[in-house]
VOPABA-353914 format. One line per 5 residues: their letters; for each residue x, y, z of N, C-alpha, C. Coordinates in pm, whole numbers. Layout:
% residues N
A> X/Y/Z/X/Y/Z/X/Y/Z | ...
This chain:
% residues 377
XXXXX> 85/-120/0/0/0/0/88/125/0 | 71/217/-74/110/365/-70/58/451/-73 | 123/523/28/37/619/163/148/752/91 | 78/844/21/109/1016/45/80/1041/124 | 167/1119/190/180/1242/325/194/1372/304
XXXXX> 59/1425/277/109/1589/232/137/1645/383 | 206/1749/410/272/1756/537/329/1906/506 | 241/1980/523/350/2132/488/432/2162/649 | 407/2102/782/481/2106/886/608/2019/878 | 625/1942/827/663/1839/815/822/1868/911
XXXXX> 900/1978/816/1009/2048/851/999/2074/1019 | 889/2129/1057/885/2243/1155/961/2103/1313 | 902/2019/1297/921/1907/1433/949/1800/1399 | 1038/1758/1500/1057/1573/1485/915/1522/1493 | 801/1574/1560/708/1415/1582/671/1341/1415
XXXXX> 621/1468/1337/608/1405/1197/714/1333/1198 | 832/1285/1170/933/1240/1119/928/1098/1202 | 925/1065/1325/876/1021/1438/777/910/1407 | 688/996/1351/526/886/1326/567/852/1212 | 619/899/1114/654/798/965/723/671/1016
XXXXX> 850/718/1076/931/617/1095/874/465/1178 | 799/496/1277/713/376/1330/589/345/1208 | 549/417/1111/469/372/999/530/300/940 | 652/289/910/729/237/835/759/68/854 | 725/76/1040/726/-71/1078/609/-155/1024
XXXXX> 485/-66/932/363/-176/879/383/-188/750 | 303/-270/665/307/-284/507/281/-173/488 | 362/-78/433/334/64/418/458/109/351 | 453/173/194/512/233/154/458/384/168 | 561/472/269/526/613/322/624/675/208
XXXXX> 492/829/118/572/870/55/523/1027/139 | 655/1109/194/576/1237/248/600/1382/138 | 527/1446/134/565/1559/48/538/1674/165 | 596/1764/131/630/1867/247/687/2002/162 | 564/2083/122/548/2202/10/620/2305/152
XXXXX> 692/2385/85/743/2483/190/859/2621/117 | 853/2693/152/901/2819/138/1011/2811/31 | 1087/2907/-90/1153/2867/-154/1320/2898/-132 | 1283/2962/-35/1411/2972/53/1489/2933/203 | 1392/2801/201/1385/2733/357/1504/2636/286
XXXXX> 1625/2622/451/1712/2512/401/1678/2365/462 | 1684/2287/381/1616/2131/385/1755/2048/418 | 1761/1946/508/1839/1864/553/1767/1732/515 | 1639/1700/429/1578/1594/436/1612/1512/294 | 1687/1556/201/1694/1515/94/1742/1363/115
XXXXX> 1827/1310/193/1834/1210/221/1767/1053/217 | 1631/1117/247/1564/1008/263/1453/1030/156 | 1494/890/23/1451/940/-98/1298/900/-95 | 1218/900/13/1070/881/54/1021/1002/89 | 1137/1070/86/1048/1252/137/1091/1343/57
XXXXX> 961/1409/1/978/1553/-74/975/1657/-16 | 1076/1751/-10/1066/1868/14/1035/1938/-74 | 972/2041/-141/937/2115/-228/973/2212/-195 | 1053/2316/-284/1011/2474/-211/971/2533/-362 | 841/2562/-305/735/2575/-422/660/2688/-403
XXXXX> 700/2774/-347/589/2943/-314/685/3003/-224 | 634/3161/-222/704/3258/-183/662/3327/-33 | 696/3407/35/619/3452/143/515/3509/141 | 525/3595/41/402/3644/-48/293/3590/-24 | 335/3432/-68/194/3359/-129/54/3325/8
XXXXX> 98/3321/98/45/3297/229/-84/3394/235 | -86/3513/169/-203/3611/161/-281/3564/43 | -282/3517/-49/-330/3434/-136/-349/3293/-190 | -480/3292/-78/-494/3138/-15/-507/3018/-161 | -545/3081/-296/-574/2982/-411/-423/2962/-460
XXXXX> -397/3133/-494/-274/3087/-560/-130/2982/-469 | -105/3041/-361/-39/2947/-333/-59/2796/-295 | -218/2772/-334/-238/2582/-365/-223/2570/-465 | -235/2672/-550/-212/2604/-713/-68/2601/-707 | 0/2675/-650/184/2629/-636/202/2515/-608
XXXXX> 142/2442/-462/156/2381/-399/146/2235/-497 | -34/2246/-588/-36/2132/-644/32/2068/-778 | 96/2209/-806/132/2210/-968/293/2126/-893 | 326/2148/-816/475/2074/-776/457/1963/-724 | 375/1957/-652/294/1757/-633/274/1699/-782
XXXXX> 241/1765/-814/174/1681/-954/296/1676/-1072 | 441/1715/-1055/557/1751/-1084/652/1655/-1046 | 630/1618/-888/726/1518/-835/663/1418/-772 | 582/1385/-758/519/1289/-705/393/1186/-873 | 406/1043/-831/330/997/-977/205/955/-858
XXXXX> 67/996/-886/-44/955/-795/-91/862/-886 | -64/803/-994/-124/718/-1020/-73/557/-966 | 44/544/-827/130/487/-737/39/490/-635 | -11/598/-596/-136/612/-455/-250/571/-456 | -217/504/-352/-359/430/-283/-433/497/-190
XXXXX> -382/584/-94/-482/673/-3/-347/831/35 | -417/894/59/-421/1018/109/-377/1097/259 | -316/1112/320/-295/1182/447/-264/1318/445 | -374/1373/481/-379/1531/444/-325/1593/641 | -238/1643/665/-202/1737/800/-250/1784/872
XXXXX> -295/1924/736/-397/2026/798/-475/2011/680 | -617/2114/748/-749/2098/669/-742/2205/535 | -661/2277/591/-650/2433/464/-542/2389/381 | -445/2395/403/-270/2380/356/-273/2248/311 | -309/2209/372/-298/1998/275/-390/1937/264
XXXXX> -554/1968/296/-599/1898/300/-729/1955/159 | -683/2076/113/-725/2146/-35/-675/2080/-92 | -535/1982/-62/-461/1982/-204/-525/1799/-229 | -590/1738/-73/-561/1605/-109/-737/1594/-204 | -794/1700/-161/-934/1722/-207/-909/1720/-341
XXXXX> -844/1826/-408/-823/1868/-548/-798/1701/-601 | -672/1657/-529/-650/1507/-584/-779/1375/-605 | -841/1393/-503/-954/1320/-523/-1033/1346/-629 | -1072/1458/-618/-1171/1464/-745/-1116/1471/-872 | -1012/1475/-878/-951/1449/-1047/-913/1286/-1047
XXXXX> -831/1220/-915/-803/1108/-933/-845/968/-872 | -949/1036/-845/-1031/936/-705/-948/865/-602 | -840/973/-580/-801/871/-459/-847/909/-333 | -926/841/-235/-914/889/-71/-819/928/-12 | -913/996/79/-796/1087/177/-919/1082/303
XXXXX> -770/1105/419/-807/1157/572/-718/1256/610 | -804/1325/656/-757/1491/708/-738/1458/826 | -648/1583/893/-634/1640/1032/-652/1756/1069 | -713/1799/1135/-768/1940/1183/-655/2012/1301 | -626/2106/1255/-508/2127/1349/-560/2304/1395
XXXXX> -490/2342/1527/-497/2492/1569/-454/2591/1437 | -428/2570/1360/-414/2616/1215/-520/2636/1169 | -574/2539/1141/-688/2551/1069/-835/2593/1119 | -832/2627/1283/-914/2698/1297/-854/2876/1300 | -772/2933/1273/-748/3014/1218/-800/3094/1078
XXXXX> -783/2944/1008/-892/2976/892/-1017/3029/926 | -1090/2918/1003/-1192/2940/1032/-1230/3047/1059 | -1191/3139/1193/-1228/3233/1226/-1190/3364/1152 | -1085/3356/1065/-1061/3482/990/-1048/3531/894 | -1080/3424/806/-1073/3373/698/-1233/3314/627
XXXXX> -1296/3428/646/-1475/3357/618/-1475/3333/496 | -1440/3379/420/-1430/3304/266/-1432/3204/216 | -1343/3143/347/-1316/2973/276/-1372/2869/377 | -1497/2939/472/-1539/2859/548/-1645/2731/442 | -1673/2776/312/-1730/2679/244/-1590/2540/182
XXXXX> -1500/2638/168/-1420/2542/143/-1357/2397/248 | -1374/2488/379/-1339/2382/468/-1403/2263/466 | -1548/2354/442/-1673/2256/510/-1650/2111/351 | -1637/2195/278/-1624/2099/113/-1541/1965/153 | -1382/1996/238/-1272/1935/205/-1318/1830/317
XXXXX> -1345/1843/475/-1446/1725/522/-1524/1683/512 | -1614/1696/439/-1738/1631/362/-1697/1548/268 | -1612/1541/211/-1544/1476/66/-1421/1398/133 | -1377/1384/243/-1292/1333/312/-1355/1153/372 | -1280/1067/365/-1311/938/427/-1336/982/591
XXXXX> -1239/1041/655/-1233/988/801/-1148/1157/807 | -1183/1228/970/-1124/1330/1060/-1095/1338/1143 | -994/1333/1148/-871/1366/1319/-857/1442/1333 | -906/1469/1509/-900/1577/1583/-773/1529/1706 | -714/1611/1723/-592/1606/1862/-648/1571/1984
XXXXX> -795/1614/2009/-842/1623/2156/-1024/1674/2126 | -1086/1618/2191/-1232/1622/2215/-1257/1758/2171 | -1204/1806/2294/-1202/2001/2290/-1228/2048/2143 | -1103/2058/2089/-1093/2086/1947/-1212/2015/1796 | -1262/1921/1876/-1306/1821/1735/-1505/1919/1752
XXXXX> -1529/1960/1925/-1644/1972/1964/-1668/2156/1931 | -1545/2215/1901/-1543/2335/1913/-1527/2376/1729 | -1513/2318/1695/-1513/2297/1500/-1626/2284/1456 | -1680/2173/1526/-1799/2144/1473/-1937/2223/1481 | -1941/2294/1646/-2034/2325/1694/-2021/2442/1677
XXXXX> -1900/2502/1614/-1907/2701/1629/-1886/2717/1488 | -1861/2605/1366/-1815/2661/1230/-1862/2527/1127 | -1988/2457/1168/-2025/2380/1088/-2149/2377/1110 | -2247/2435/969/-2424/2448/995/-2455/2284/1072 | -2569/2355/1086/-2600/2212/1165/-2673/2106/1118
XXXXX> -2718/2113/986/-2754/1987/867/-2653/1945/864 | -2477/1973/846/-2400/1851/874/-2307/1793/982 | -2351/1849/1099/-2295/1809/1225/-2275/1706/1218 | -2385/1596/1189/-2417/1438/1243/-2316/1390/1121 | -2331/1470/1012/-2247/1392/946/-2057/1394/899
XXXXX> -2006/1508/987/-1869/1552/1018/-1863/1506/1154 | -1956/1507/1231/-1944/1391/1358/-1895/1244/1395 | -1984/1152/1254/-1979/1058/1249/-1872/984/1199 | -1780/1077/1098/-1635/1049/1051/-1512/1114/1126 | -1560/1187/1253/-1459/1204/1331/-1364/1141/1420
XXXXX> -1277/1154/1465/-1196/1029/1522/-1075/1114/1612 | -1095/1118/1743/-996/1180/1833/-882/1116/1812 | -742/1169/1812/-610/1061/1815/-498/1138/1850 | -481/1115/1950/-364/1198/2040/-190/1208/1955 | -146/1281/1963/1/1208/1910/72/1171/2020
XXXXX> 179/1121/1962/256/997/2034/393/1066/2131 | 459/1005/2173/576/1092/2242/705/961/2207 | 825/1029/2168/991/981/2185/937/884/2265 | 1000/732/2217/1014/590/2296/1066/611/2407 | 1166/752/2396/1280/743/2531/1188/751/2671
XXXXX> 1089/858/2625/981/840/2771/965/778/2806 | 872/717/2737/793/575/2783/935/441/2856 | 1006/460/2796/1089/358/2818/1196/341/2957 | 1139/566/2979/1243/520/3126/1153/641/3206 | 1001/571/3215/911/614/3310/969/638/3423
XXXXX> 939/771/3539/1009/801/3670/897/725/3798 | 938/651/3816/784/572/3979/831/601/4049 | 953/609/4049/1003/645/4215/1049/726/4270 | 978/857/4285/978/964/4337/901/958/4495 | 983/1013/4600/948/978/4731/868/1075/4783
XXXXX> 762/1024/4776/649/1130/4835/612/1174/4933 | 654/1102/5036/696/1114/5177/789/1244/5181 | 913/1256/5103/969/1366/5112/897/1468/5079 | 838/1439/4947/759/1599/4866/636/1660/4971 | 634/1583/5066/528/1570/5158/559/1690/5252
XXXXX> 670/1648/5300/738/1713/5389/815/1847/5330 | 815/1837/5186/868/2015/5153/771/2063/5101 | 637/2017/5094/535/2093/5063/493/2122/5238 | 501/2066/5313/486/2096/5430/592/2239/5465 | 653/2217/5441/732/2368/5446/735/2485/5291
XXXXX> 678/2464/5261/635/2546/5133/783/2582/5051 | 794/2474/5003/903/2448/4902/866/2389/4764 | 865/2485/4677/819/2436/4558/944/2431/4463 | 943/2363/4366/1016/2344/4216/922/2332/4090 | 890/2486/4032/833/2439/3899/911/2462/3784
XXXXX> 893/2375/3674/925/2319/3574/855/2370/3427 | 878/2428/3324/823/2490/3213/902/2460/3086 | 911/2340/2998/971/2356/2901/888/2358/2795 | 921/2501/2725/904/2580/2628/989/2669/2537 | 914/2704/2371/973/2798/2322/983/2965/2366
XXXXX> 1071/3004/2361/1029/3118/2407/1001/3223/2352 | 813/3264/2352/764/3325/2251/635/3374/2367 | 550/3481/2330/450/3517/2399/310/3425/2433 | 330/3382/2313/187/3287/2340/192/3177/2441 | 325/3123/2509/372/3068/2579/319/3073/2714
XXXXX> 308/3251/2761/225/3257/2837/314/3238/2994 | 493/3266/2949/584/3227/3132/547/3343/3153 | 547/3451/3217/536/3567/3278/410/3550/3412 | 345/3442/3306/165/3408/3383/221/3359/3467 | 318/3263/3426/397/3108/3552/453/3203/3658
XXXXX> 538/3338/3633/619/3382/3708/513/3476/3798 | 415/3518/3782/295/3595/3850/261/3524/3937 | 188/3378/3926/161/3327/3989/224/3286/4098 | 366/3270/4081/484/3232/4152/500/3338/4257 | 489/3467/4209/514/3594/4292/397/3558/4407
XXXXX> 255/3517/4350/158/3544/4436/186/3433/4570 | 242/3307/4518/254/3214/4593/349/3214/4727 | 462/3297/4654/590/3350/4810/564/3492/4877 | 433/3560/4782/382/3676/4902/288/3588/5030 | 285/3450/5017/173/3405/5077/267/3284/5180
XXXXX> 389/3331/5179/506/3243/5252/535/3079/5185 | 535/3103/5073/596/2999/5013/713/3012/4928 | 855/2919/4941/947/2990/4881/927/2861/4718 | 896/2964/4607/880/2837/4512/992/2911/4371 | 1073/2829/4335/1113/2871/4204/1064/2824/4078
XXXXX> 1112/2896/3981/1069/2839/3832/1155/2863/3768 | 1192/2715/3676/1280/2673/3597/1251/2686/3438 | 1302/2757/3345/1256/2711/3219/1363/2684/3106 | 1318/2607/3016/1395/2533/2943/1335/2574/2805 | 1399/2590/2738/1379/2643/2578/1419/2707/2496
XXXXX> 1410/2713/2396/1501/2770/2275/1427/2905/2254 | 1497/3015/2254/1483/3190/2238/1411/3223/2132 | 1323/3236/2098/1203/3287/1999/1217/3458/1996 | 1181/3464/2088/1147/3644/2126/1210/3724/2199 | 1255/3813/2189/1391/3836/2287/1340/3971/2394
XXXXX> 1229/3979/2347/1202/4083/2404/1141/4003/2564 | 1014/3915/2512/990/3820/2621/1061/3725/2678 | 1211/3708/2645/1333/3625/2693/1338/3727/2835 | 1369/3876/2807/1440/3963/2909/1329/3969/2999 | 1210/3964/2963/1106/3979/3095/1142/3878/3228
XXXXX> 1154/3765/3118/1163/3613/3195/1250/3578/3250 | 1369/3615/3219/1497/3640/3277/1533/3765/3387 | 1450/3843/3423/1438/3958/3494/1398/3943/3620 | 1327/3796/3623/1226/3761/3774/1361/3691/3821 | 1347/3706/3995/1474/3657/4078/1422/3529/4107
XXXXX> 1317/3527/4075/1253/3360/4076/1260/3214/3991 | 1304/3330/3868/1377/3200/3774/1466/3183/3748 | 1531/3085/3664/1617/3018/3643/1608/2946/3489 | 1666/3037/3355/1642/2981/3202/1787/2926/3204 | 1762/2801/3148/1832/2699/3090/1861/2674/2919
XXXXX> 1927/2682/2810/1914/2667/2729/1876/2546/2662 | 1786/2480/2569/1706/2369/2534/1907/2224/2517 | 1843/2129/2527/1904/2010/2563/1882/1880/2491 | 1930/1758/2534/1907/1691/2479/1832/1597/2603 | 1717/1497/2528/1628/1460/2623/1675/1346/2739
XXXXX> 1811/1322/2707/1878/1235/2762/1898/1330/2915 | 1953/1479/2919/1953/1546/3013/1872/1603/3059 | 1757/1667/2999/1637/1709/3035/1544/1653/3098 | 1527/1492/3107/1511/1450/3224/1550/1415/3343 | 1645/1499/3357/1674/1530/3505/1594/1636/3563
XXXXX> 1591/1747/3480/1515/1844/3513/1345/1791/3543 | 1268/1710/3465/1140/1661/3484/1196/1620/3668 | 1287/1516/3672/1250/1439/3792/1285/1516/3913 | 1384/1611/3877/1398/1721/4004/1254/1857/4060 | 1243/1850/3960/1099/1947/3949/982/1858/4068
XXXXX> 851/1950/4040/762/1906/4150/596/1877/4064 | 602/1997/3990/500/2053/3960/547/2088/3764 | 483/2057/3660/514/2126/3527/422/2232/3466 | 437/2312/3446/316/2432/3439/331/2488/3293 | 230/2511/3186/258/2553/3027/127/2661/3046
XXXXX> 88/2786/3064/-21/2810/3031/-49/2893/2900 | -3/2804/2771/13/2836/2658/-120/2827/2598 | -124/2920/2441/-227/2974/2372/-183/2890/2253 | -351/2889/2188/-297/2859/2038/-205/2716/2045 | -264/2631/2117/-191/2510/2103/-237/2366/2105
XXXXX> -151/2313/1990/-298/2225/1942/-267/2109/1952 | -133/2024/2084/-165/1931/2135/-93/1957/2266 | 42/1950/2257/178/1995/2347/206/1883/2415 | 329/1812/2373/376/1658/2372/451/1698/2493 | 508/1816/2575/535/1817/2659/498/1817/2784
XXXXX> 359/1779/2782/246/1744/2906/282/1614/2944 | 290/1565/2857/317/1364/2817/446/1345/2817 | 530/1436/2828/709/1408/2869/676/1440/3002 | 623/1556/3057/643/1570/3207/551/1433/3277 | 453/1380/3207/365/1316/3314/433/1175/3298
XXXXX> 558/1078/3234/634/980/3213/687/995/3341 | 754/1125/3349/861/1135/3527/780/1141/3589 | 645/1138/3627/536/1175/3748/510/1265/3811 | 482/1384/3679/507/1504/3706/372/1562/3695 | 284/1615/3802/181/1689/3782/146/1756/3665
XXXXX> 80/1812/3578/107/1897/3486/-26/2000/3492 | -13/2141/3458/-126/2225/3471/-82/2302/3302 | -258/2302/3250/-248/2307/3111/-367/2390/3088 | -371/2467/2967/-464/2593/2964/-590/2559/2907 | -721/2607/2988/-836/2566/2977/-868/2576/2827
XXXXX> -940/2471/2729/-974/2496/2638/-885/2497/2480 | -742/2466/2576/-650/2421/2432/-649/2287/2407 | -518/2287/2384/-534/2112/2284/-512/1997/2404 | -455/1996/2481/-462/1920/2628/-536/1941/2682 | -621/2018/2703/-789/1989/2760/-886/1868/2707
XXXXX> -930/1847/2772/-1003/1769/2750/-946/1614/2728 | -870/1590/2777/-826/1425/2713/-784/1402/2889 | -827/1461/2973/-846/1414/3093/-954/1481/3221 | -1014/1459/3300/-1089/1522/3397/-1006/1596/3476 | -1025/1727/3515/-980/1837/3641/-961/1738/3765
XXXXX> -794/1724/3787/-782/1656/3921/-669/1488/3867 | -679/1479/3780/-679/1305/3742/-481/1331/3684 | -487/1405/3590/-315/1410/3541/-255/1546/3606 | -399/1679/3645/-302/1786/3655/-460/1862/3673 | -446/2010/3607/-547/2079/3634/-600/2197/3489
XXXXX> -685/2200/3423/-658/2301/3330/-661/2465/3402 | -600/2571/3394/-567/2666/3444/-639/2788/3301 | -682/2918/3380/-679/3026/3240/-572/3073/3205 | -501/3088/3103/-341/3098/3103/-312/3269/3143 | -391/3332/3121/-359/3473/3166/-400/3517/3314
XXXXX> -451/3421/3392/-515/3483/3492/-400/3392/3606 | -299/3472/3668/-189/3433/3780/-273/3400/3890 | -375/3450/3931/-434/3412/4071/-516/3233/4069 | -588/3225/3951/-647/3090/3876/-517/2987/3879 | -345/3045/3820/-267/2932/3795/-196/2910/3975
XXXXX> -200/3021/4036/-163/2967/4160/-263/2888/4283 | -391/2935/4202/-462/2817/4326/-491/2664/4271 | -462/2650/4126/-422/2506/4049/-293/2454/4132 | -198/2539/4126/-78/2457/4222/-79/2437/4373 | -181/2504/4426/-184/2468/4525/-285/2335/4567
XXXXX> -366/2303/4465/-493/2226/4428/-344/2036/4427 | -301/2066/4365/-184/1969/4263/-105/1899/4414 | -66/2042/4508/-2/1988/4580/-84/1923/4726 | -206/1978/4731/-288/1861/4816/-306/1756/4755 | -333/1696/4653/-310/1585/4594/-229/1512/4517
XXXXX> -139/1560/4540/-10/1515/4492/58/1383/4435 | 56/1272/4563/95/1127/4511/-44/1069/4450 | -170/1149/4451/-270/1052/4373/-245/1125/4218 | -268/1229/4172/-178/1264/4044/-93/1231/4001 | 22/1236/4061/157/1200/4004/119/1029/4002
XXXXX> 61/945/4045/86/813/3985/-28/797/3892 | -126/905/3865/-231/892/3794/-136/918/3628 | -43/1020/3605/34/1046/3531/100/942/3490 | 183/859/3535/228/722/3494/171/652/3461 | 4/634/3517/-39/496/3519/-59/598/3318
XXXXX> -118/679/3293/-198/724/3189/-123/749/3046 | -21/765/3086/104/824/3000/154/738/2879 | 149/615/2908/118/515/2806/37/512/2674 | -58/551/2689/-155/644/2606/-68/689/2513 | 21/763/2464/114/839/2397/223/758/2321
XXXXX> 226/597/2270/274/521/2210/275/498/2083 | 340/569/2055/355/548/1881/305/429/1841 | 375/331/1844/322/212/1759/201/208/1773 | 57/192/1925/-14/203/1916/-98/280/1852 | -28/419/1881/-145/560/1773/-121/487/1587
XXXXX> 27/474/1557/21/422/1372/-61/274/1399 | -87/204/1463/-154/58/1421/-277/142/1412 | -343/202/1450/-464/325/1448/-406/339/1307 | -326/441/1251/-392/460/1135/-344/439/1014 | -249/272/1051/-293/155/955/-386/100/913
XXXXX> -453/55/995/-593/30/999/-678/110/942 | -679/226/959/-776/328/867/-689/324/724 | -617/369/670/-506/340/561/-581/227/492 | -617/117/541/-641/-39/506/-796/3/434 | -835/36/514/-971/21/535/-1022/147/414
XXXXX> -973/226/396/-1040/373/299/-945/326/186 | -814/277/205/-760/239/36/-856/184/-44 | -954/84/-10/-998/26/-74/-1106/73/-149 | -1129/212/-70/-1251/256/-179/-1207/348/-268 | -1094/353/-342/-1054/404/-464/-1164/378/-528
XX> -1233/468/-620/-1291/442/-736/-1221/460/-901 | -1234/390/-985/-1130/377/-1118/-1240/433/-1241
């Protein structure tokens, strides 16, 4: 079977690269194409299963047709679809126009993914809210990251003659996390101790992130302030690569933290298991695999109401969802975390499993299997 991967992220993160490579363990010839800027430098040429394209300009991003007709005129250039058997479209706008266009000229199926991208479209972009609605309707099967996201698409930007039926082809599917997690889960963290330095109001929080505004540390460091006006001595640690430099110096300005420059995961879990508490109260985010690295070490985690980690657990069970702008909301979550502490933190281990590659691709082998077959000729 051969599986196209249109993938305009493709570049941006290892997990794409990640989930091919465990695809690769099924009957599956993975071909990925990955349309992207014409001046982006590519390290992927290597692996003669992946296209990089650089096929449009910066320009083109304001001109949502023309730069798909870039996009498809260079698919249809380097890639032979008359080799394809099904379709894997990313996002719903950026790849999942192009796997549409392909269908209806070549009948091949496709399954989309709905990503924090693509409700962007949605909301600002009214023009092409018919188009969206076109490209899942004409789609086999839709993946959503998290409940949240699949219930908030449907119900705020899809009439309601086809709810039941963008409902019924929907399909939640978490992504997966580095084997290294899973493989060197933290259980034995002594709680008896954390017991006793939460008894003396000793905290260690933990934040690995890019560092960019939507990120939302300043919230972490507010809250932090509110917590040692209230006689608790708590620090915050963050880990991440410099985005914004303006919000680097804020973050670096509090006597409460402590920035680390990003690492390799071999060392960075030290930092998970020394920590107490992991706190992200990030925007605009449409899964964050670093909830599921902190909760492997048995790490509480507090995550922002209504993003892409909402909803794939109950308030209390892995961590707490928090409002990411409101410091008084994220400091009474940590104080919530640390009365319950050893029942979280082993709720995090027991759950964390969940996040297994091989398991999430046998998922969507199985779909792969199952929609190849309705090629029509």
């Amino acid at each position: 079977m051969n599986v196209l991967h249109i993938n305009c992220n493709y570049m941006g993160t290892t997990l794409h690269s990640v989930m091919i490579n465990h695809l690769n363990k099924f009957n599956i010839n993975n071909i990925v194409f990955c349309p992207v800027l014409k001046n982006t430098e590519s390290d992927c040429s290597k692996d003669k299963n992946v296209i990089i394209s650089k096929c449009f300009n910066k320009y083109d991003r304001y001109f949502y047709f023309l730069k798909q007709y870039k996009i498809y005129k260079a698919l249809r250039q380097e890639c032979d679809l008359n080799q394809i058997d099904i379709i894997h479209a990313y996002t719903l706008y950026t790849d999942g126009n192009i796997a549409y266009k392909i269908n209806k000229l070549f009948k091949i199926p496709y399954v989309v993914t709905v990503r924090m991208t693509d409700i962007y479209f949605f909301r600002f972009r009214k023009y092409l809210l018919l188009r969206g609605l076109t490209i899942l309707l004409n789609s086999n099967c839709i993946y959503f990251l998290s409940k949240k996201t699949l219930d908030y698409v449907i119900d705020s930007f899809i009439p309601k003659r086809y709810r039941d039926e963008i409902r019924s082809k929907s399909v939640v599917v978490k992504n997966g996390i580095d084997d290294y997690w899973l493989d060197n889960v933290y259980s034995n963290r002594d709680y008896l101790q954390i017991k006793n330095k939460f008894d003396t109001k000793k905290l260690n929080i933990l934040c690995v992130a890019q560092i960019m505004k939507r990120k939302g540390i300043p919230n972490i460091q507010n809250a932090i302030d509110i917590l040692n006006s209230k006689g608790w001595s708590s620090h915050l640690t963050v880990i991440g690569k410099k985005f914004n430099y303006d919000e680097f110096n804020i973050i670096i300005s509090n006597k409460n933290t402590t920035y680390i420059e990003p690492m390799p995961k071999e060392q960075l879990i030290e930092y998970y298991r020394q920590s107490d508490i992991f706190v992200l109260p990030s925007v605009r985010e449409t899964f964050g695999l670093v909830y599921a690295e902190a909760m492997s070490q048995g790490l509480p985690v507090l995550y922002t109401l209504n993003e892409g980690f909402d909803g794939q657990y109950m308030d209390g069970e892995v961590g707490y969802s928090i409002i990411s702008s409101d410091p008084e909301d994220i400091a009474k979550k940590i104080i919530e975390v640390c009365c319950n502490y050893e029942k979280i933190s082993k709720k995090c281990i027991c759950e964390v499993h969940r996040y297994r590659w091989n398991d999430i691709c046998e998922m969507y082998f199985n779909a792969y299997e199952k929609y190849a077959g309705k090629r029509s000729v």
